[in-house]
C-alpha positions in Angstrom: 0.0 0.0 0.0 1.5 3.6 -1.1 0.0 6.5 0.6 0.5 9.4 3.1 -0.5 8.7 6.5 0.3 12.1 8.3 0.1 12.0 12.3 -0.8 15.5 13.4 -1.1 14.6 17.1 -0.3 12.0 19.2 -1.2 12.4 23.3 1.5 10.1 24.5 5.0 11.8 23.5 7.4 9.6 22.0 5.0 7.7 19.8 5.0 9.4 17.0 3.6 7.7 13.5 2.6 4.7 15.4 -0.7 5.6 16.9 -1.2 2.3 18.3 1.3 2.6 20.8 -0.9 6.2 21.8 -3.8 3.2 22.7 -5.0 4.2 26.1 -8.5 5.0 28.0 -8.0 8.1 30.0 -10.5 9.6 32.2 -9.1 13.1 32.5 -11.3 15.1 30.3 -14.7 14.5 28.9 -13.1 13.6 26.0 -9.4 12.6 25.2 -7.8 12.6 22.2 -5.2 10.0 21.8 -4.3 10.2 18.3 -5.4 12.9 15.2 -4.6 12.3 11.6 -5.4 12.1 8.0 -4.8 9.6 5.2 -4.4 9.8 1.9 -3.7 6.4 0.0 -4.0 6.6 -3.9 -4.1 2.9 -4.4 -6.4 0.0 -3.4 -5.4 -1.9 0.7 -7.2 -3.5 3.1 -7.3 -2.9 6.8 -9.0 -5.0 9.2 -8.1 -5.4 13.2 -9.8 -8.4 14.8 -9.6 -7.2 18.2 -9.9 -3.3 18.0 -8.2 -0.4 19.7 -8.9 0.3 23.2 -10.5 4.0 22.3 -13.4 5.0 20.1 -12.2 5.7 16.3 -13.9 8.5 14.2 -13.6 8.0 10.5 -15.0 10.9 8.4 -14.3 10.2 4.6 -14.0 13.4 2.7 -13.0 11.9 -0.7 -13.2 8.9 -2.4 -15.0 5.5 -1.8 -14.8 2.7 0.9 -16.3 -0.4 2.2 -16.4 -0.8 5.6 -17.5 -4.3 7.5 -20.6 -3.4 9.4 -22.1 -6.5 11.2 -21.5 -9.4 8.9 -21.9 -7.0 5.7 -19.6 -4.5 3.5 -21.5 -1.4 3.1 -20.2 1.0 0.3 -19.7 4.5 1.6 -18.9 7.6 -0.4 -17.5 11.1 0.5 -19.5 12.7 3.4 -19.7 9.3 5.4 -18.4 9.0 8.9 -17.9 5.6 10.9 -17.2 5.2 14.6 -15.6 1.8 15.5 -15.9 1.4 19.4 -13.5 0.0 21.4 -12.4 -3.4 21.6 -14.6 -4.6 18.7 -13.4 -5.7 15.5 -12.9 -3.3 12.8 -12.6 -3.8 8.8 -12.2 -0.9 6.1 -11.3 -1.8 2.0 -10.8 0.5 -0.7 -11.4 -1.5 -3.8 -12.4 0.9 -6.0 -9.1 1.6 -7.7 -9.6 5.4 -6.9 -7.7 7.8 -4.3 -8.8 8.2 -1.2 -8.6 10.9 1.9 -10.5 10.5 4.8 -9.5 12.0 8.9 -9.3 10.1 11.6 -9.6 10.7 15.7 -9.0 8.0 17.8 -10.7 8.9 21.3 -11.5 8.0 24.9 -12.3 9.9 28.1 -15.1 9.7 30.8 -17.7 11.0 28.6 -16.5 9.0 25.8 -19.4 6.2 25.1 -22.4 8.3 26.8 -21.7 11.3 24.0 -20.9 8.7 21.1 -24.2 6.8 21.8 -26.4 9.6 22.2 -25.4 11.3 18.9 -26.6 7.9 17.7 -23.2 7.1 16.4 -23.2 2.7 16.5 -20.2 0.8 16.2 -18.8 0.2 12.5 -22.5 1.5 11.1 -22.0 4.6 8.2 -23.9 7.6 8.6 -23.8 10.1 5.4 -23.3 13.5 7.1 -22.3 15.1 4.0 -18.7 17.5 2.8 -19.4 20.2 5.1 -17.5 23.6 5.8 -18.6 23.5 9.0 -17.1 20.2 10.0 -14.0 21.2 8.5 -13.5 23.8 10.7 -13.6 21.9 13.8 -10.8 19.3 12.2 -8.9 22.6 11.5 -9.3 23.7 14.8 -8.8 20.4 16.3 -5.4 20.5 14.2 -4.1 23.8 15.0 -4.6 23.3 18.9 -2.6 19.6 18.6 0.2 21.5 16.8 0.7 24.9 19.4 -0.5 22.7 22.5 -1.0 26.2 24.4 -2.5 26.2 28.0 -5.8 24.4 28.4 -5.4 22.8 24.5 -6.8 19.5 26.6 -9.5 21.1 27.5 -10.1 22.7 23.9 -10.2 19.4 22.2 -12.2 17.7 24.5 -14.8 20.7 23.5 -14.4 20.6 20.1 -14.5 17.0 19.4 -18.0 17.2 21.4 -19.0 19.7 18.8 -17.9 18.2 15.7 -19.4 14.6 17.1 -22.8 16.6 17.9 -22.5 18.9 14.3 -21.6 15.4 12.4 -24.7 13.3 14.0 -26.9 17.1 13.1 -25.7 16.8 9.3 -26.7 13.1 9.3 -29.2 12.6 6.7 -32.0 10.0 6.7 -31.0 7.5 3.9 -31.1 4.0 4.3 -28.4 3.5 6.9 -30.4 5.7 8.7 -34.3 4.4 8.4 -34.5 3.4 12.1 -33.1 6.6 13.1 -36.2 7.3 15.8 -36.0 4.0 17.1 -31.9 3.8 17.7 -32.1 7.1 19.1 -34.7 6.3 21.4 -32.8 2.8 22.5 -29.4 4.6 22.8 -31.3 7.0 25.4 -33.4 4.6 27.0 -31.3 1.2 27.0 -31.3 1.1 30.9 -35.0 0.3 30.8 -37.4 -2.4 29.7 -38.3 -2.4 25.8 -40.7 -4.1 23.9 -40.1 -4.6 20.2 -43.8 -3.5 19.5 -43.0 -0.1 20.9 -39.8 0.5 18.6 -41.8 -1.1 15.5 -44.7 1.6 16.4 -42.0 4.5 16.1 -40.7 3.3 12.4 -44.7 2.2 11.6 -43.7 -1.1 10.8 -45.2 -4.3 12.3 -43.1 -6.1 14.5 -41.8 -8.9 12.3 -40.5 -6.3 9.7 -39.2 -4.0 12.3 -36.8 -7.1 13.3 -36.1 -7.7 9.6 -35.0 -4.3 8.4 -33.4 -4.0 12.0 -30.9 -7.0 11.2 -30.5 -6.1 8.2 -29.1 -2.4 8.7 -27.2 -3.3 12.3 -26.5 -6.8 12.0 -27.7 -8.2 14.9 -31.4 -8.2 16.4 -32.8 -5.3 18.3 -32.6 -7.7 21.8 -28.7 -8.1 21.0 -28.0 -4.6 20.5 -29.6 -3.9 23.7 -27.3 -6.1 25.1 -24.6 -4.4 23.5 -24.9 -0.8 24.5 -25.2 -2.3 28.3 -22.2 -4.3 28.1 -20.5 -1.3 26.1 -21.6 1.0 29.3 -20.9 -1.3 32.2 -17.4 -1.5 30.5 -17.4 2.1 30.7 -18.4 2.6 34.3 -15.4 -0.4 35.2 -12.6 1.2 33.8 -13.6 5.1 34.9 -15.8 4.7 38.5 -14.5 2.3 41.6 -18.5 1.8 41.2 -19.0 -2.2 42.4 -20.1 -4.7 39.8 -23.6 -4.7 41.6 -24.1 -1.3 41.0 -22.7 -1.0 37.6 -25.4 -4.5 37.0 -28.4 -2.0 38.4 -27.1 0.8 36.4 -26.8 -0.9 32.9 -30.4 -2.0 33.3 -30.2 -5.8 35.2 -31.1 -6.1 38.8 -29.3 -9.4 39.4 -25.8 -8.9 39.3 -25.1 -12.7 38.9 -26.8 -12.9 35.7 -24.9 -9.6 34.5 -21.3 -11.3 35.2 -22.2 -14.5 33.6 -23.5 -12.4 30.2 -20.6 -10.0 30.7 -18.4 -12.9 30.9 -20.1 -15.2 28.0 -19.9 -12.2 25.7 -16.6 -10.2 26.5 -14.3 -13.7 27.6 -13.5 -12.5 30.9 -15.4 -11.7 34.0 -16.4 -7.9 35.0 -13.8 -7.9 37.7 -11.2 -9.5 35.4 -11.7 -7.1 32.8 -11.7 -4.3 35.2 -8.0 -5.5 36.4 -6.5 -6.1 33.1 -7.4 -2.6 31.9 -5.2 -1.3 34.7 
């Protein structure tokens, strides 16, 4: 693969171009920038990391094609698109279309990290077409030029405007296809903590139940019940790497009142047990 791959920040000195040694959840800030970059590869590659980064990773494509691996499908995006891949999940990108591409890329973490991400309805490896805007622009430019003078408080500056270009990003999203269940994800990503009934998400997209599942799996790869499952996991991991919060309070927090049955789905879906994961993050 020929390309440029230009590094414009990393947060951990000494790492330079290779951003996965800057690969670290810190609490410090709302959000945390660990690395900030661009790419710009004129030939075909493929990238694919089985076991993800420990931080979040915002992709917005601003020229060119790609196919990213959302669920068990490639999905074609186009310029405008922006993927977040969320940590500690597998993540696969191709550009096959023979054409040059340039897209930016954050990689992110901090206490605020997943609760911000989710509720700009942002879902892990799923496109959203947000479009070429000026406005985005400005916050990479910004973003940029505070990583390169890192004057007093610049921490504090990008944690602020990487909220706003997450927030301006998930505003500019349009309602195309990737996006037909918008009301319904929105509403889970908000309300995941509480009891659900498919016949009240299917009611908000005015489909019946059996076609709300359908088109559900379809766009997200994986049935309305796992995804559930997924943004409580994805927030109890939260909570147990940035509160000393027990694993029985982090069980009533995510939505399941027995903390037994929280450990044993933490455990059969993640490979370790809330407390083990919890220690090896340390």
């Amino acid at each position: 693969m020929f390309g440029v791959i230009l590094i414009n920040y990393t947060r951990i000195e000494g790492t330079g171009r290779n951003y996965f040694a800057c690969n670290e959840v810190s609490c410090e800030f709302p959000l945390v920038i660990n690395v900030f970059g661009q790419m710009n590869i004129p030939a075909d590659f493929d990238t694919c990391v089985p076991t993800g980064r420990r931080d979040f990773y915002f992709m917005y494509l601003v020229k060119g094609e790609l196919q990213v691996l959302s669920g068990e499908q490639w999905r074609d995006i186009t310029a405008g698109s922006v993927v977040v891949f969320y940590p500690e999940k597998k993540y696969c990108y191709r550009n096959v279309s023979g054409k040059p591409i340039l897209y930016y890329f954050i990689h992110y973490s901090g206490r605020d990290a997943l609760e911000v991400t989710q509720s700009c309805g942002f879902v892990h490896s799923v496109p959203r077409q947000v479009g070429v805007r000026e406005k985005l622009a400005k916050h990479i430019e910004i973003i940029s030029e505070e990583c390169l003078r890192k004057d007093d408080g610049y921490s504090l500056r990008l944690s602020c405007e990487l909220t706003a270009l997450i927030v301006d990003a998930a505003r500019y999203s349009v309602k195309s296809k990737v996006n037909r269940l918008y009301t319904s994800i929105e509403y889970l990503t908000k309300n995941f903590t509480s009891a659900i009934e498919i016949d009240e998400l299917a009611a908000m997209e005015h489909l019946s139940p059996g076609r709300y599942r359908c088109v559900f799996d379809d766009l997200m790869g994986m049935s309305p019940k796992e995804y559930i499952i997924k943004l409580r996991l994805d927030r109890g991991m939260e909570l147990l790497l940035c509160t000393d919060l027990s694993v029985g309070e982090i069980s009533d927090i995510v939505g399941y009142s027995d903390p037994l049955y929280f450990s044993r789905l933490f455990k059969r879906k993640l490979g370790v047990s809330p407390a083990e994961y919890r220690k090896g993050s340390k």
